[in-house]
Every structure is written in structure tokens, then in C-alpha cells.
C-alpha positions in Angstrom: -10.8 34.5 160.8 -9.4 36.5 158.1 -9.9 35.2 154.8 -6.4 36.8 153.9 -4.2 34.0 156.1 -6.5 31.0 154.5 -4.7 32.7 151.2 -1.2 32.7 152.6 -1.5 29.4 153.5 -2.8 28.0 151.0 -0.1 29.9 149.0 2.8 28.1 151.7 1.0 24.9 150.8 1.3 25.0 147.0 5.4 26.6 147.2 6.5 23.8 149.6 5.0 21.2 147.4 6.8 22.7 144.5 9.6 22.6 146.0 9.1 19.0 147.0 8.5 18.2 143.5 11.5 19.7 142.5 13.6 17.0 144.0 11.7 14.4 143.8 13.8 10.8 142.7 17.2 13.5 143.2 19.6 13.6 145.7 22.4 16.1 147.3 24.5 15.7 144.5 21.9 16.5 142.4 21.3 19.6 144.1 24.8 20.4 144.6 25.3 19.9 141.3 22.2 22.1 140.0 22.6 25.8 140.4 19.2 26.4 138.8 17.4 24.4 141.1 19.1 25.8 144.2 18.5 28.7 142.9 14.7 27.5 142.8 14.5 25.8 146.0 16.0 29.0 147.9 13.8 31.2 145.9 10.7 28.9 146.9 11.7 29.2 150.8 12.0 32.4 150.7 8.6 33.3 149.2 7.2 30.5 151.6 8.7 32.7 154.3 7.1 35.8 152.8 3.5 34.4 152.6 4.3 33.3 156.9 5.4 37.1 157.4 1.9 38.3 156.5 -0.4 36.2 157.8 -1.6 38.0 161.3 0.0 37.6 164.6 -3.4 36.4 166.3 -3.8 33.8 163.5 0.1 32.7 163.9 -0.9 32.6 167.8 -3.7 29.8 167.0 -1.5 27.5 165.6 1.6 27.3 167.2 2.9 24.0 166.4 4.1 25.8 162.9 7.3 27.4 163.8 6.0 30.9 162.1 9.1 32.4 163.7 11.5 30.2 162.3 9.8 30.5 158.9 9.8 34.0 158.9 13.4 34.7 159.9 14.7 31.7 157.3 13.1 34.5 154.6 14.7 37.5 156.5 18.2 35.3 155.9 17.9 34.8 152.6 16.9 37.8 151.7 19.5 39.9 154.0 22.0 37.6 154.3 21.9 36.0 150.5 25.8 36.1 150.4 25.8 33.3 153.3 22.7 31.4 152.9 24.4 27.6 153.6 22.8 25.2 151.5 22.7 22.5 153.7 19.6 24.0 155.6 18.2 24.5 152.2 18.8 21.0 151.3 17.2 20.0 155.1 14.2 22.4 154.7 13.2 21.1 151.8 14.2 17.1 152.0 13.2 17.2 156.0 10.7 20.0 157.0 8.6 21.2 154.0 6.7 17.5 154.1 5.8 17.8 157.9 4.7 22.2 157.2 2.5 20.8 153.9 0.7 18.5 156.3 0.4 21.1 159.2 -0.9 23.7 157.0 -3.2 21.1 155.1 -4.6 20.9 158.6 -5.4 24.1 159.1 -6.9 24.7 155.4 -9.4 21.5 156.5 -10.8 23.0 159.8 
């Protein structure tokens, strides 16, 4: 396997738990309160997105339990749809599905 996706996941890896540690001991109000760090959070996603997008499609294939599609087209929101990016699914991405990706990708960077 391509070297190249073990890069992109690792780089997925290190945004999400960025972006975990960005809210860690916080809550909504925090956020909601916080322009910088929604700012960050989106931002974060959206790269995480990015780094998805170019792994290959035969590597994606192998581990479909990762919702590479989902990933992908969250980035392809934010970045052609920023004026209606809902914060809520920022706020569930990162509070709700970035732990459960950073321990499906750790899998994959073990094998």
C-alpha cells in the first residue's frame, strides 16, 4: 500500500485530536460563545476532510467502516457552502465522531 495514505491518515489522526483538545473541559456555550475556536474547529474538519479526499479510492475501499464519503463531502460543505455551514454538526463532529475516526484510523496506522 501506498505510503502516501499512511501520511494522510496519520495527518486525520493528529487534526481530529486537535480538535478534541480544543474543547476539552468546554461545552456548547463555550463554543457558541467562541468565534475563534469555531473558527478552529471548522477549519480543522475541513482540512481532516482534505487529507480523506486524497487518500486513494482502493485504500478508502479497504476500510470501509470510515465513512470516507461522508468525510470528504463534510469538507466539500465547508468549503463550498461556508455561508451555511450549521454549527451544530460542527459541534457533533467534533464532541461525537472525531473520538470514534481517531480510534478507527489508529487502527489502521497499527496494522
Amino acid at each position: 500500500m501506498p505510503k502516501d495514505n499512511l501520511v494522510y491518515v496519520g495527518h486525520m489522526i493528529d487534526l481530529a485530536k486537535k480538535a478534541s483538545s480544543f474543547i476539552e473541559g468546554l461545552n456548547r456555550e463555550d463554543f457558541d460563545s467562541d468565534e475563534l475556536l469555531r473558527l478552529s474547529l471548522t477549519h480543522l474538519i475541513q482540512t481532516i476532510g482534505e487529507s480523506a479526499r486524497r487518500t486513494a479510492p482502493e485504500f478508502r475501499a479497504i476500510y470501509p467502516q470510515i465513512d470516507w464519503q461522508g468525510i470528504v463531502g463534510m469538507r466539500s460543505k465547508i468549503v463550498h457552502d461556508y455561508l451555511n455551514v450549521d454549527e451544530d454538526v460542527v459541534w457533533d463532529t467534533v464532541t461525537n465522531e472525531l473520538p470514534a475516526l481517531i480510534e478507527m484510523l489508529q487502527q489502521i496506522m497499527d496494522e
